[in-house]
C-alpha positions in Angstrom: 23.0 88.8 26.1 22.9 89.1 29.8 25.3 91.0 31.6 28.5 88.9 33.7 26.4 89.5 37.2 23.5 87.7 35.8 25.2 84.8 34.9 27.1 84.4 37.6 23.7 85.1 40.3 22.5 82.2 37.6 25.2 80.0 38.4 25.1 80.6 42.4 21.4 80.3 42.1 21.6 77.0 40.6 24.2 75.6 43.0 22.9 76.7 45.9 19.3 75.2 44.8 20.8 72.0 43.6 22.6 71.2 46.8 19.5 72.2 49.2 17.5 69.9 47.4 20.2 67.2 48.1 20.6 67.5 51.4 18.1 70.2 53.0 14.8 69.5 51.6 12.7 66.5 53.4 9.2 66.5 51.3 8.8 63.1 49.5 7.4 64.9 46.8 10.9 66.3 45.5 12.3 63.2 44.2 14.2 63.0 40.9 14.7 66.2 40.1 17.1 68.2 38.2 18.4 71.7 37.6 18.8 72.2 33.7 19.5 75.8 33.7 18.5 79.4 35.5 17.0 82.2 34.0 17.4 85.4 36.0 15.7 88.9 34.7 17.9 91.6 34.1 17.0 93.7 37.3 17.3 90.3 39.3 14.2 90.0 40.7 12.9 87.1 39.2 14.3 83.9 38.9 12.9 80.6 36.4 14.5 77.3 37.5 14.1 75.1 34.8 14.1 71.4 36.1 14.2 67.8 34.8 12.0 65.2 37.0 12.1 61.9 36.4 8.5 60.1 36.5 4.9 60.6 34.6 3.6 63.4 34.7 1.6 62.9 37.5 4.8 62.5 40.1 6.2 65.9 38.1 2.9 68.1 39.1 3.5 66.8 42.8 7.4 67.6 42.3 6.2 70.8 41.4 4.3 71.6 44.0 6.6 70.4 46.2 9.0 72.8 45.0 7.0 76.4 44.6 6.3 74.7 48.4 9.5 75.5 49.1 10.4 78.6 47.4 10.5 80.5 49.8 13.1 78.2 52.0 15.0 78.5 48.6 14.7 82.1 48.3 16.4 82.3 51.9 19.2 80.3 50.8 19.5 82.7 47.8 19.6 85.6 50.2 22.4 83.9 52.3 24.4 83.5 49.6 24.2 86.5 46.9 24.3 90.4 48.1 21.9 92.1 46.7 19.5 94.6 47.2 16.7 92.5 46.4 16.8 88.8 46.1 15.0 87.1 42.9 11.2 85.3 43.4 11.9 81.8 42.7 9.4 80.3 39.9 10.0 76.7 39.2 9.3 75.7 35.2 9.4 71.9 34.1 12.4 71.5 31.0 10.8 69.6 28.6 14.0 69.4 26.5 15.0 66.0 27.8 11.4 64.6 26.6 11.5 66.6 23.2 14.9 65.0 22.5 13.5 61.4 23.2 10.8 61.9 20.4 13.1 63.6 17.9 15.0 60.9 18.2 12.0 58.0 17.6 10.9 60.4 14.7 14.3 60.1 13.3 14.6 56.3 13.7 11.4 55.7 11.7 12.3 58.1 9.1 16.2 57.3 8.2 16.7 53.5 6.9 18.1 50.9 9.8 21.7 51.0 10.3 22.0 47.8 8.5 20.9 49.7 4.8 23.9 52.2 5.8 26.8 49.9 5.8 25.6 47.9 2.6 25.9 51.7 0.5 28.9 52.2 2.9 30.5 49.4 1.3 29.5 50.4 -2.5 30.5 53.5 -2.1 34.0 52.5 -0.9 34.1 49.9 -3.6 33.4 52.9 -6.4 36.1 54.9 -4.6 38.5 52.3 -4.8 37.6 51.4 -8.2 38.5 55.2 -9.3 41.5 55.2 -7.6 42.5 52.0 -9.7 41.9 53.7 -12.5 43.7 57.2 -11.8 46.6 54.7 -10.8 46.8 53.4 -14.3 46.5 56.2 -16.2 49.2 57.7 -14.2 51.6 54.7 -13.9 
């Protein structure tokens, strides 16, 4: 598990990232994207942004790009913001996790019956319950 000074360069990483692609960075190219989570190695020298872009996957290769662009206006900001001895080399890594969860979830939709199936056994199995009840009822009453 990493250390607490990891996680928290991590954290400031990401922040400090997120908001100069906001409002700092001007290339067209970085449109859409989003910070999922930062990897930082123990000795805090390297960094993996994992980010989200919206678009096919030709607009996220030319996000890319546009971001390694600007790692090193990043890596700046980095600098300005944690004290360290050495500040991390910025690698930018595209999150697939958003597009695996869309296809888990089509998988799951043609494998488990339509909602419609569910509330029909729904309904016989309340029916069942309530017929056991009844008849606990009257053996006890």
């Amino acid at each position: 598990m990493p250390s607490r000074r990891v996680l928290k360069a991590a954290e400031a990483i990401r922040e400090v990232v997120g908001m100069s692609i906001l409002r700092d960075i001007q290339d067209p190219r970085v449109q859409g994207v989003t910070i999922t989570y930062v990897e930082v190695s123990g000795d805090m020298q390297q960094a993996k942004i994992h980010v989200s872009i919206m678009g096919n996957e030709t607009k996220q290769n030319l996000c890319l790009q546009g971001l390694q662009h600007a790692a090193g206006y990043f890596q700046r900001k980095i600098a300005d913001r944690i004290q360290t001895r050495y500040t991390p080399r910025v690698q930018f890594v595209l999150d697939q996790g958003v597009k695996k969860s869309i296809l888990v979830s089509k998988l799951l939709k043609e494998v488990l019956p339509p909602e419609e199936d569910k509330t029909e056994e729904a309904e016989a199995a309340e029916e069942t319950v309530e017929e056991v009840m009844d008849e606990t009822n009257n053996e006890n009453g």
